[in-house]
C-alpha positions in Angstrom: 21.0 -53.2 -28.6 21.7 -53.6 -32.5 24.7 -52.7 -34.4 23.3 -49.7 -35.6 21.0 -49.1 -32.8 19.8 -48.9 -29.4 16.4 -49.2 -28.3 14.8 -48.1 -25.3 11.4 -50.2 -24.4 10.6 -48.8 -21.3 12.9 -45.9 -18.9 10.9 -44.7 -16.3 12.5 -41.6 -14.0 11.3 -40.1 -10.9 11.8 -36.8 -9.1 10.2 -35.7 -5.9 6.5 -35.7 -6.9 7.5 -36.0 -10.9 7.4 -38.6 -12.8 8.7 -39.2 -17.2 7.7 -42.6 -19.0 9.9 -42.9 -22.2 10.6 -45.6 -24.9 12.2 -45.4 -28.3 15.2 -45.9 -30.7 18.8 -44.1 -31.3 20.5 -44.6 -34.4 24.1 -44.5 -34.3 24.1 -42.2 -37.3 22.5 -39.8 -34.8 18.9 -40.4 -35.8 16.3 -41.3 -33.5 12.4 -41.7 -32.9 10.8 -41.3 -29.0 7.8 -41.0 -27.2 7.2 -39.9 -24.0 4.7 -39.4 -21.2 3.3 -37.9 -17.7 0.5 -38.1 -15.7 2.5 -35.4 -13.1 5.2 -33.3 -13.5 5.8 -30.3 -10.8 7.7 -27.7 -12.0 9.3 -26.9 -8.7 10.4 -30.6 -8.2 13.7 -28.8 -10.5 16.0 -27.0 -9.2 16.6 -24.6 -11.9 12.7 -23.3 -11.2 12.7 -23.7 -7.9 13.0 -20.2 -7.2 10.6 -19.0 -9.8 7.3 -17.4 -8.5 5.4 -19.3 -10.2 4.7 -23.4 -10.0 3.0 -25.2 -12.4 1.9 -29.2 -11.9 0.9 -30.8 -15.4 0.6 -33.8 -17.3 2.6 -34.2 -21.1 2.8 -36.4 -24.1 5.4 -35.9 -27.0 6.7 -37.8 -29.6 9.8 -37.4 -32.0 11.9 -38.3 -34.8 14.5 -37.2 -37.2 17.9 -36.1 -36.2 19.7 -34.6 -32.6 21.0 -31.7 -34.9 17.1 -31.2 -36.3 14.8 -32.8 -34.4 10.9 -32.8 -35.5 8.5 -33.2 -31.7 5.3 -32.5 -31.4 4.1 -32.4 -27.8 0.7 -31.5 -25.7 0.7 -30.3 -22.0 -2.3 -30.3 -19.6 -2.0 -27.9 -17.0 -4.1 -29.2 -13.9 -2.9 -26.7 -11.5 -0.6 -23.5 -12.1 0.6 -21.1 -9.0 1.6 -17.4 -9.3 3.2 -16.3 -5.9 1.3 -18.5 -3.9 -2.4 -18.3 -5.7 -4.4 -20.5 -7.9 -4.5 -19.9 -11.3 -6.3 -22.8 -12.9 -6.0 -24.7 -15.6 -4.8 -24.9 -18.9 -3.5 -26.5 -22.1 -0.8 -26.3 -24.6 0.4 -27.6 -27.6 3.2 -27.6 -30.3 5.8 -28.6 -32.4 9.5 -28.2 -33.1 11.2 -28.5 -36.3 13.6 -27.2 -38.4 15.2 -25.3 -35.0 11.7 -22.9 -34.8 9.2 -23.5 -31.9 5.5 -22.9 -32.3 3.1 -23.3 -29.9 -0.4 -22.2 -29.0 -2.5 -22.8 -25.7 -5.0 -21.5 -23.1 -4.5 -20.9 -19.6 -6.5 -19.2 -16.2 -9.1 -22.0 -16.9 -9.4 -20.7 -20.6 -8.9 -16.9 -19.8 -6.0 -16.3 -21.7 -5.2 -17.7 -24.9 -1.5 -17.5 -26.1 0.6 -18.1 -29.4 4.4 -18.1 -29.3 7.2 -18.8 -31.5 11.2 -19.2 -31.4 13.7 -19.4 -33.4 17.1 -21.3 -32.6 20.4 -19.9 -33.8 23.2 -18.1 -33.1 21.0 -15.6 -31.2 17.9 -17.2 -29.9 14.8 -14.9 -31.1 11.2 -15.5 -29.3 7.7 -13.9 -29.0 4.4 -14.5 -27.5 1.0 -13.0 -28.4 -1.3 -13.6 -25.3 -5.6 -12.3 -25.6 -6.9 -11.7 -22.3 -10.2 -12.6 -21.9 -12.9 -10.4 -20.0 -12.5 -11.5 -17.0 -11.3 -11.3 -13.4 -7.1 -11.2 -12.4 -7.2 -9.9 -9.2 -4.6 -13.1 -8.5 -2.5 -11.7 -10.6 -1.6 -8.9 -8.4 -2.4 -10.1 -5.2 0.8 -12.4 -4.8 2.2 -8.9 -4.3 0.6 -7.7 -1.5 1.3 -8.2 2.0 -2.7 -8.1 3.1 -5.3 -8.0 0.2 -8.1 -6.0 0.9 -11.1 -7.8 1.4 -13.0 -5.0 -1.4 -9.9 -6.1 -4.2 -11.2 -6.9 -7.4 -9.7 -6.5 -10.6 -11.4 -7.1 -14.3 -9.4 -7.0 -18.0 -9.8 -7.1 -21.4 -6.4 -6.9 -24.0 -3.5 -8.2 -25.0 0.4 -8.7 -24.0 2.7 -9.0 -26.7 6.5 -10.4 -25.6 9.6 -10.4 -28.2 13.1 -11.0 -27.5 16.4 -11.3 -29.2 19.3 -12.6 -26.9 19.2 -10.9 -23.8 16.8 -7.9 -25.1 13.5 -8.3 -24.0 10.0 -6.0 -24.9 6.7 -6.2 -23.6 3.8 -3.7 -25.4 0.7 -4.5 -23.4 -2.7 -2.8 -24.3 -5.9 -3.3 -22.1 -9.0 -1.6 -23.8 -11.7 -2.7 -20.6 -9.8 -2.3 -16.9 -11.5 -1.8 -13.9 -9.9 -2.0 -10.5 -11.8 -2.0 -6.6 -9.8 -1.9 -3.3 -10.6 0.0 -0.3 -13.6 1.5 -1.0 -12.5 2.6 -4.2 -13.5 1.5 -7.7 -11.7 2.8 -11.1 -12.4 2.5 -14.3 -10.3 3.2 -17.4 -11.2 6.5 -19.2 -8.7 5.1 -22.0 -6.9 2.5 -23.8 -4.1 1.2 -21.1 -1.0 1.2 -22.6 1.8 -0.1 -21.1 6.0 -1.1 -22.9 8.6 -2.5 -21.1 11.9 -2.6 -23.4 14.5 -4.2 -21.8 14.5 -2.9 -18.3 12.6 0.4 -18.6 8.9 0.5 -18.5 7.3 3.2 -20.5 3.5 4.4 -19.5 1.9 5.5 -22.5 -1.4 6.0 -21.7 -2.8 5.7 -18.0 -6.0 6.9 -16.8 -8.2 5.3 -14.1 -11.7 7.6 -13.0 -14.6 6.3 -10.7 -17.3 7.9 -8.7 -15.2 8.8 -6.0 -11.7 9.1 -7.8 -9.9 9.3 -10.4 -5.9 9.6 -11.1 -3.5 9.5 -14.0 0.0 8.7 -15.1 3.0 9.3 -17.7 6.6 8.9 -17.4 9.1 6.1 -17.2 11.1 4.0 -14.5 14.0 2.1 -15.1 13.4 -0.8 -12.7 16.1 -0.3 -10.0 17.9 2.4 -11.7 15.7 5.2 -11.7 11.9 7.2 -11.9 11.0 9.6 -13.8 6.9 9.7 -13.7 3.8 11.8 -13.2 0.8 11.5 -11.1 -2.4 13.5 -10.8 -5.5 12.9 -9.5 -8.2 13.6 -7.3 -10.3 11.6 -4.4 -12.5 11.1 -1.9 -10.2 10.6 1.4 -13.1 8.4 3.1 -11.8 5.1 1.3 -8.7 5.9 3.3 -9.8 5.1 7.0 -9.2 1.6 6.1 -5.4 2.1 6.1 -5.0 2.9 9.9 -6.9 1.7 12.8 -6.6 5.1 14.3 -9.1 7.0 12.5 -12.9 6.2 13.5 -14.2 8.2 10.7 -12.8 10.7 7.9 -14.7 12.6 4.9 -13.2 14.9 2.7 -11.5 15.2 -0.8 -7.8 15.3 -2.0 -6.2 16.7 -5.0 -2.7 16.0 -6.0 0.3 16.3 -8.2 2.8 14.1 -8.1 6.4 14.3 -9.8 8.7 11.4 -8.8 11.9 11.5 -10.5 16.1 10.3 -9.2 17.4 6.8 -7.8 15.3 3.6 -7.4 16.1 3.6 -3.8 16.0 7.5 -2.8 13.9 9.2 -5.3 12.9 12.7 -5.6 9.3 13.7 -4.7 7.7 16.3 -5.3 4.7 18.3 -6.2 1.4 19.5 -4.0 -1.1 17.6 -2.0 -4.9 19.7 -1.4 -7.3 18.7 1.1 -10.8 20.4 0.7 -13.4 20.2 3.5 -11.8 16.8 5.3 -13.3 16.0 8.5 -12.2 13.4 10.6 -12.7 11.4 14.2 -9.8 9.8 16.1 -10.4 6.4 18.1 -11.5 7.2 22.0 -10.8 11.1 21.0 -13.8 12.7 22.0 -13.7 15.6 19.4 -14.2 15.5 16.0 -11.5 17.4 13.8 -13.1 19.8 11.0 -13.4 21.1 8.2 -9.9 20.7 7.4 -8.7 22.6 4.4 -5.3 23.6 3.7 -2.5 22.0 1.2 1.4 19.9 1.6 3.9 20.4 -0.9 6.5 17.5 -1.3 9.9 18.7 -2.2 12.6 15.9 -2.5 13.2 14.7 1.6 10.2 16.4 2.7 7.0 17.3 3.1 6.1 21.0 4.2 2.7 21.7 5.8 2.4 24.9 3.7 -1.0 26.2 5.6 -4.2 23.5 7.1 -6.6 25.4 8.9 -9.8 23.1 10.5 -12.4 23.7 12.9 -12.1 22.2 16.4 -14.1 21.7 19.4 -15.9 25.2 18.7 -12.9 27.2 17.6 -9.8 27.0 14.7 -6.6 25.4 14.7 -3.8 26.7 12.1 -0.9 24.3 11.6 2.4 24.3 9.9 5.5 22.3 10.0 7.0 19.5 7.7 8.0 16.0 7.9 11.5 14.6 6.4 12.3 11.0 4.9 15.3 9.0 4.6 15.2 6.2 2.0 11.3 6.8 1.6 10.7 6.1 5.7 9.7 9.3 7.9 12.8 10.2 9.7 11.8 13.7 11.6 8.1 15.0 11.7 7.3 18.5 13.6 4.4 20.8 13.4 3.3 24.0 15.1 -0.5 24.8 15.7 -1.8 28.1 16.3 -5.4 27.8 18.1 -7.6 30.1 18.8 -11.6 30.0 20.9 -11.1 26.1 21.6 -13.5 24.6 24.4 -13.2 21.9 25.8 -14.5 19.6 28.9 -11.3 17.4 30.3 -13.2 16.2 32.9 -16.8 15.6 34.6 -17.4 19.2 35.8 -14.7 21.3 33.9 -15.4 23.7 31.0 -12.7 25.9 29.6 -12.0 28.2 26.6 -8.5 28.4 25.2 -5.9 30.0 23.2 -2.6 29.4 22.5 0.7 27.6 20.6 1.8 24.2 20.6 4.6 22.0 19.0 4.8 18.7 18.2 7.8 16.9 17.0 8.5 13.1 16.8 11.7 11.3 15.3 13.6 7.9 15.8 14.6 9.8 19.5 10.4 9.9 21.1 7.6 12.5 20.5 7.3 15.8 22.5 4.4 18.4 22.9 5.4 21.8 23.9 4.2 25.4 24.0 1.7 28.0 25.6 -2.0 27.8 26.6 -4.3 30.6 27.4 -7.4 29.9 29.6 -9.5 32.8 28.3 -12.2 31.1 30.7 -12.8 28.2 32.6 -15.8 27.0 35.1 -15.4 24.2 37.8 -18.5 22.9 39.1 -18.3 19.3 40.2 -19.5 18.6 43.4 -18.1 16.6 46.4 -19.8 14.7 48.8 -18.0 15.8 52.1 -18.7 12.0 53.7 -16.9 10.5 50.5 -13.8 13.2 50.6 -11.4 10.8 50.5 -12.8 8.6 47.8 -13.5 11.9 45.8 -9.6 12.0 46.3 -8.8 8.9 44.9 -11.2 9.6 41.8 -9.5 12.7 41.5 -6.3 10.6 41.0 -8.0 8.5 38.6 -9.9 10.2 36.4 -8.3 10.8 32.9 -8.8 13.1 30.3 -9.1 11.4 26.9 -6.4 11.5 23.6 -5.2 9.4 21.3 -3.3 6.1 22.5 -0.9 6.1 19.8 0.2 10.0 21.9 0.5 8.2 25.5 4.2 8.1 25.1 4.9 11.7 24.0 6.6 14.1 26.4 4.9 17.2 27.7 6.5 20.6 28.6 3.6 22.9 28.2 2.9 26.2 30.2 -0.7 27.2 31.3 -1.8 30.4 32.4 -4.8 32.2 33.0 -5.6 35.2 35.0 -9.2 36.5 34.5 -12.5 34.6 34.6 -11.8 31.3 36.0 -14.1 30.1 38.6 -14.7 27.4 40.7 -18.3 27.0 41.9 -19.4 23.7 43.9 -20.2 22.8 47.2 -16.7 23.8 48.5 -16.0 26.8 47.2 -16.8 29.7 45.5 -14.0 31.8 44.4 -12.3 33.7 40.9 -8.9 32.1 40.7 -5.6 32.5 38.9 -3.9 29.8 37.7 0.0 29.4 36.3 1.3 26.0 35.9 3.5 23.8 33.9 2.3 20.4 32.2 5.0 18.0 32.6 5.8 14.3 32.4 3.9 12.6 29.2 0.5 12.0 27.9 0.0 9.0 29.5 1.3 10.3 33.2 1.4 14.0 33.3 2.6 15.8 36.0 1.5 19.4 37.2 4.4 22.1 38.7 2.9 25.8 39.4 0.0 27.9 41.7 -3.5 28.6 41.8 -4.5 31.7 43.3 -7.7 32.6 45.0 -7.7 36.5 46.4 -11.8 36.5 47.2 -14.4 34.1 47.3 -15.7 31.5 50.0 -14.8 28.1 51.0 
């Protein structure tokens, strides 16, 4: 220490896995002259970005002179490792200088994917913006962070730029992407346009938005204020195949899907609606035996709900007609029912059973169970399986085990169906021989059904 100033040969400070090296002079007329160094900072070792999403872990040099009113630094950071949400990012570099209160700096980042310049001004109001290029390239880490399971199918390539400006608290982002193309569950997009994209303070504007591909394509315009409020407009059309990969329940599934989409009201209970087409869908369920199709029919979405307006599909050898609608609360389904009118159905249960059917059934699930109700008409039926008399009683006990198959995700839903049928039902095995009539009530669930009525034989042998 000197009358007029202080000087600093070596300060070294530590923070978790940080570490600053500094030396220099201060001048008691509030001049000084400093240089400093890092071989590691973490940006997460601070508290005040500790709860960023992003980390950053980086080695700096700077030096400086002039006054603590108007400093003059100039100072280069190497970025050994950066973190977005959890994934790498890569590498980069920046470097700059501060002087006369203005920032400028310029640097590369993603392992030299996107190059940036920024600038800021210091005054009253602080004034800032950054002009990033991205690169042609691949970001699919960019949005995976975001996602609770990536697909394993999730790429995603760009080409544009970013441009960020602020004054005080007001913030813009214009972003334009001229190359995009995006693959995840069996789809792959392409833009058909410039991607244009502004975000002015908290409302994000889509200017131009237009993704097609060999199997889909879709488009959007509109704004959202980010929790305040929607106002935007889907359309598009796709192949439903992609979509098996969302549920485990589906063994197979064809088809295409139109749509318009209007979603406008509250962040956190919009409005939807608009109309949803499926056009020659066909689909398997796992351990269902049947396949279900050609489905073709349309849903419209109207605020809460969704109405089944019409879906008529092909099934086991006849037609089912459904209708019915399914209600949300807070975007999570809250009631579903639907009514199906089916007409020249066959089906074989069991080993040795063939029947014909019409008939109506209802389904309706909500936060209370699942229930299947209604009437079915046995137009004709033929029992043929044969019993060996010396293994009666083991026949019995297969009898009691033998299952018909369905869906498991149904095992728990309630039954209260009544089955009738008076003409052209036959048993014809070993036993007996004999027309029956048959009126009973399907009770108990999917899962363990129980059976309350009478069969009827007037003629026959046994």
């Amino acid at each position: 220490m000197r009358p007029e100033e202080i000087e600093f040969k070596s300060l070294k400070v530590y923070r978790g896995e940080s570490d600053l090296e500094a030396k220099g002079t201060l001048f008691f007329n509030k001049n000084f002259n400093i240089s400093a160094s890092s071989n590691r900072i973490k940006l997460s070792d601070f508290p005040v970005f500790s709860d960023y999403p992003f980390d950053l872990i980086f080695g700096m040099d700077m030096d400086g002179s002039g006054s603590i009113d108007n400093p003059d630094l100039k100072f280069s950071i190497n970025i050994d490792e950066s973190f977005f949400r959890g994934v790498q990012m890569g590498k980069g570099e920046i470097k700059g200088t501060f002087n006369n209160k203005k920032l400028r700096a310029e640097g590369s980042f993603i392992n030299g994917l996107v190059t940036a310049e920024a600038g800021a001004l210091f005054s009253d109001r602080i004034s800032w913006n950054v002009n990033s290029k991205f690169k042609k390239g691949r970001y699919d880490f960019l949005l995976s962070g975001f996602m609770k399971e990536v697909p394993a199918d999730f790429r995603v390539f760009l080409e544009g730029g970013v441009r960020m400006e602020g004054v005080g608290d007001k913030i813009s982002v214009i972003s334009k992407f001229n190359s995009a193309t995006l693959s995840l569950y069996g789809y792959d997009f392409r833009n058909s346009e410039d991607i244009d994209l502004e975000l002015v303070d908290n409302e994000l504007r889509i200017k131009s938005f237009s993704l097609t591909g060999n199997n889909a394509d879709m488009s959007a315009a509109g704004t959202l204020k980010i929790n305040d409020e929607y106002n935007l407009t889907v359309n598009g059309n796709l192949d439903i195949a992609p979509l098996r990969a969302f549920s485990d329940k589906l063994s197979s599934l064809r088809g295409r899907s139109s749509f318009a989409i209007d979603v406008t009201g509250a962040w956190k209970s919009p409005e939807i609606s608009g109309e949803i087409n499926i056009d020659n869908a066909n689909a398997a369920l796992t351990g269902f035996p049947y396949k279900i199709g050609p489905i073709n029919g349309s849903f419209l979405l109207q605020k809460d709900r969704i109405t089944v307006k019409s879906i008529s599909s092909r099934f086991a050898g006849g037609t089912v007609v459904m209708s019915g609608a399914a209600y949300f609360k807070l975007l999570s389904l809250d009631r579903f029912f639907m009514s199906a009118d089916i007409s020249g159905i066959r089906i074989r249960p069991f080993e040795g059973l063939n029947a014909a059917l019409d008939g109506r059934l209802f389904f309706e699930t909500s936060s209370k169970g699942s229930s299947l109700t209604g009437n079915i008409d046995i137009k004709k039926a033929r029992y043929e399986k044969r019993v060996e008399w010396k293994s009666w009683l083991l026949g019995l006990k297969e009898i009691r085990k033998e299952r018909a198959e369905y869906p498991a995700f149904l095992a728990d839903t309630a039954l209260n169906i009544h089955i009738e049928g008076l003409n052209d039902i036959i048993i014809d095995n070993n036993i007996a021989r004999t027309p029956v009539k048959i009126t009973l009530n399907v009770t108990g669930t999917v899962a363990q059904k129980g059976l309350l009525g009478r069969i009827e034989a007037s003629e026959g042998t046994v």
